[in-house]
N, C-alpha and C positions, 0 to 999 in steps of 0.2 A: 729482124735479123735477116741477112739477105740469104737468097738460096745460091750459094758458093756450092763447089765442089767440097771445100771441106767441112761445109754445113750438111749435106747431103752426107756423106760419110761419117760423120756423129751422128745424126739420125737415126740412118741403118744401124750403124751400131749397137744404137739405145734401144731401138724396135727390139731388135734381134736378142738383149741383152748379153753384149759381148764388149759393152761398152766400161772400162774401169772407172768412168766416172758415174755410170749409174747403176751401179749392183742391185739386185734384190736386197729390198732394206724393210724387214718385220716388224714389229715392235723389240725395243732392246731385252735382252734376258738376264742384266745383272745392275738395273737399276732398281734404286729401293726410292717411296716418297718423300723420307725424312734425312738423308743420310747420301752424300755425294759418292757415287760408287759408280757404276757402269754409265752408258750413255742409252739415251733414250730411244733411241734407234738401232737396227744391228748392223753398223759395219764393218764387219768384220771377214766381208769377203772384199772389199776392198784391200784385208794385206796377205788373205789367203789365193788372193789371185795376181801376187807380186813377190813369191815368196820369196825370191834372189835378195830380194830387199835387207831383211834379217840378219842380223849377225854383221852388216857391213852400216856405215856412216852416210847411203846415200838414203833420202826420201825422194816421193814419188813425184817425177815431172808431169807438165800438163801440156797439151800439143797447142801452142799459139795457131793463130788463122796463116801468119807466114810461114809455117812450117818451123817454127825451130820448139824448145821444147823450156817451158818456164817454170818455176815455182808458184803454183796458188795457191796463197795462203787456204783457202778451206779446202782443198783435198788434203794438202799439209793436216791441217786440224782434223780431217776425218776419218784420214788412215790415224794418228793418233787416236783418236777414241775408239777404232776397231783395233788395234795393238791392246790398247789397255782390257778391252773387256774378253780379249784372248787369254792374257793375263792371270783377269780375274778369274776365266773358265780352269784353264787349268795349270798356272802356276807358273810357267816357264819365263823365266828371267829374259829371256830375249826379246821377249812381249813389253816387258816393262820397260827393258832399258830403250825399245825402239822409239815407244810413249815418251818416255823423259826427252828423248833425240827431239821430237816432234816439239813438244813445248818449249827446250831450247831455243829451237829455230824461231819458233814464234817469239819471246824474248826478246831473242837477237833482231827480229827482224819490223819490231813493233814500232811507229815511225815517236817524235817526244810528244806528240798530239794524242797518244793511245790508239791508231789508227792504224788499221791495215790497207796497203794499198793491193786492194782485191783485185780490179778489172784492170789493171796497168796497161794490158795487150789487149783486150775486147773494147773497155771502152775508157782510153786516156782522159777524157773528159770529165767523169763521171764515176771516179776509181773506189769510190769508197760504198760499204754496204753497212746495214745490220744486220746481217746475218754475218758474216766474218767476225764482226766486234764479238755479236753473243758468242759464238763459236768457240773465237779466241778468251773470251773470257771463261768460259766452261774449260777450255782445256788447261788453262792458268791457274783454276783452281783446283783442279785434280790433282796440280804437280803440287799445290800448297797443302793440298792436301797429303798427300805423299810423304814429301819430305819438311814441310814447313819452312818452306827459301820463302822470308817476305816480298821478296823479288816477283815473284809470281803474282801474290796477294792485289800488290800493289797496281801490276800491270794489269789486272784482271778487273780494277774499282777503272783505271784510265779506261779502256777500254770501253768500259760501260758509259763513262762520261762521255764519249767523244758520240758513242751509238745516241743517248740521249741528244744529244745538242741540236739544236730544230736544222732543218736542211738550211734554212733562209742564214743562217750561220756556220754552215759548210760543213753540217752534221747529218742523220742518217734520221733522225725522226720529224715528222711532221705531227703537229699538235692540231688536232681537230676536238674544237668544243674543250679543250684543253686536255682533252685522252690522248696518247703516244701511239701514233700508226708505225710502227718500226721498216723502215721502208728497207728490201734486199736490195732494189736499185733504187739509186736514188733521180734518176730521171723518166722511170717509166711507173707505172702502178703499183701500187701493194702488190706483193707476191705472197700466198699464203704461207707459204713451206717455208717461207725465208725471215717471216716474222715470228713463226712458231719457234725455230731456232734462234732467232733472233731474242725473245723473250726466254727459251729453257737459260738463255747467260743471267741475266736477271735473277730466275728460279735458284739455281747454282749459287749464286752470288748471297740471296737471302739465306739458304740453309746452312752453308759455309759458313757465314759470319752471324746469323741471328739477327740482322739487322731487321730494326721496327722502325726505321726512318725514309727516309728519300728513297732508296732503291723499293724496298717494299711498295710502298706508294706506288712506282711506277710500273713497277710487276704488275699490283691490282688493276691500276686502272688501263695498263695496256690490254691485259686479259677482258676487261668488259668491253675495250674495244674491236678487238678481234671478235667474241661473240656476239657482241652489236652487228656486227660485217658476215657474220657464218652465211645468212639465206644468201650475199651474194656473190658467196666462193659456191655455188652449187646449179645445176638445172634440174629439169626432174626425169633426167636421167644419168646424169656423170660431174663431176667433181671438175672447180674451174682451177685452172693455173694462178692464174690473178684476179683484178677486180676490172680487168681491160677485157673481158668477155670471153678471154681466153682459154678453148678446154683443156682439161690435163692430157696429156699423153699416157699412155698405158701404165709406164712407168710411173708416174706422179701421182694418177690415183690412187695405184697400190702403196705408194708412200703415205698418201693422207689420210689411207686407212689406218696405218700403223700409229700416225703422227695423232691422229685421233683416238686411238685405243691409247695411248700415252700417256695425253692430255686428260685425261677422264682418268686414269690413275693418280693423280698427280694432284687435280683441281676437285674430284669428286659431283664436278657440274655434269650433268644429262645431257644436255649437249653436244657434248663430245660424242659420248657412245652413242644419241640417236645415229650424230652423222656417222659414227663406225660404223654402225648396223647398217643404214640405208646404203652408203656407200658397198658396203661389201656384197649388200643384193645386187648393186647395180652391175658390179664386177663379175658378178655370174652370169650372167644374162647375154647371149651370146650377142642378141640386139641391139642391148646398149653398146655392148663392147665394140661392134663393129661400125652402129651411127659416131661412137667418139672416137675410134679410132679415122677414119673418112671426114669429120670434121677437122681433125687435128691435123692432118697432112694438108687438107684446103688451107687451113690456116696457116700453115708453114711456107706452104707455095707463095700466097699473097702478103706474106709477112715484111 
């Protein structure tokens, strides 16, 4: 990613956390293991920190690198699931129907392939992810869940097909040793955060329907791929971005803490929580915090 001016200014913003595409994000507070309810994540200051939003027909824009201002699909799906679990906290019909708005859109906006075209403006080449797909399908089934519109059901199993479909076929996973790497971008490295969401669509998808067939399947064995790959999303002292060596930023740690306290609910593997625990020592540590903070800006410079 080049160091533009409007990359320097995302940045700061994320550093600083004043950024609405990277809120403080905890573990979620109204999901349950067996049972599609809240999101696994809390975002839910993503719509408390837009609240004009509410009560009107617009969802939240995203700033392109030319300056104008576009629909991405996954902030689309994230304010969504930070609506819904507003919702769930305390009732308010505005919450929900902003939710229903959100999966509308996604709906409307789903291409006949089950695909989202995510990176349209970052990268024309390379527009499709799985993290969007699971995304979208996690927010698909919420609404199926909801109101029971097959509509949703249905968009929610495409989706997932399109995320499966190996990249060498203009799809978003790559099969190693024949386990599902679920790639966020599809021309650069594994991204952890983006396969973890990428797979909670999957998760969704099996409890929703009870499916013991294919999707199942690929849940499981996407899962032992990802913990096959855990020692090397990690150093021994800060949490990586991807499998390209990249450290996390401040902010992304603190997500993969959450993402890991999730995961460990969810899967019941050890795993997880070691990496919760260790991770969260590291995040105290004024030492590490300041070596991965100083690596991560070197890293951005040369990027």
């Amino acid at each position: 990613m080049a160091l533009t001016l409007y990359n320097m200014k995302r940045w700061l913003l994320m550093l600083q956390g004043k950024s609405l595409f990277h809120v403080n994000q905890e573990i979620g507070k109204c999901f349950t293991k067996t049972s599609l309810t809240g999101y696994y994540n809390d975002l839910t200051e993503k719509v408390t920190r837009e609240p004009d939003l509410i009560g009107t027909d617009r969802l939240p824009l995203h700033p392109a690198p030319d300056g104008s201002k576009v629909y991405f699909p996954v902030a689309v799906f994230q304010y969504g699931f930070g609506a819904y679990d507003l919702f769930l906290q305390n009732g308010d019909k505005r919450y929900l129907d902003k939710f229903m708005q959100c999966a509308q859109w996604a709906l409307d906006n789903q291409e006949p392939s089950g695909a989202w075209n995510n990176f349209f403006f970052s990268y024309p080449q390379a527009p499709y992810g799985a993290m969007a797909q699971g995304e979208g399908a996690s927010i698909m089934l919420r609404a199926y869940k909801r109101n029971g519109d097959e509509r949703y059901l249905q968009a929610a199993k495409r989706a997932l097909d399109f995320m499966l479909t190996p990249l060498s076929e203009g799809g978003t996973c790559v099969y190693e040793e024949g386990y599902p790497v679920l790639m966020e971008y599809t021309h650069l490295p594994a991204v952890m955060n983006g396969w973890i969401y990428a797979w909670l669509g999957l998760y969704d998808y099996v409890v929703a329907t009870g499916d013991n067939g294919r999707y199942r399947q690929m849940m499981e064995q996407s899962l032992k791929a990802l913990e096959d790959r855990m020692p090397l999303f990690t150093t021994s002292y800060w949490s990586k971005y991807d499998l390209d060596k990249r450290i996390a930023s401040p902010f992304y740690h603190h997500m993969h803490i959450a993402l890991m306290q999730a995961m460990y609910q969810l899967t019941g593997h050890d795993i997880f929580n070691d990496y919760a625990i260790r991770w969260a020592d590291d995040e105290r540590k004024r030492y590490n915090r300041t070596r991965a903070f100083c690596a991560k800006v070197w890293q951005k410079i040369w990027e």
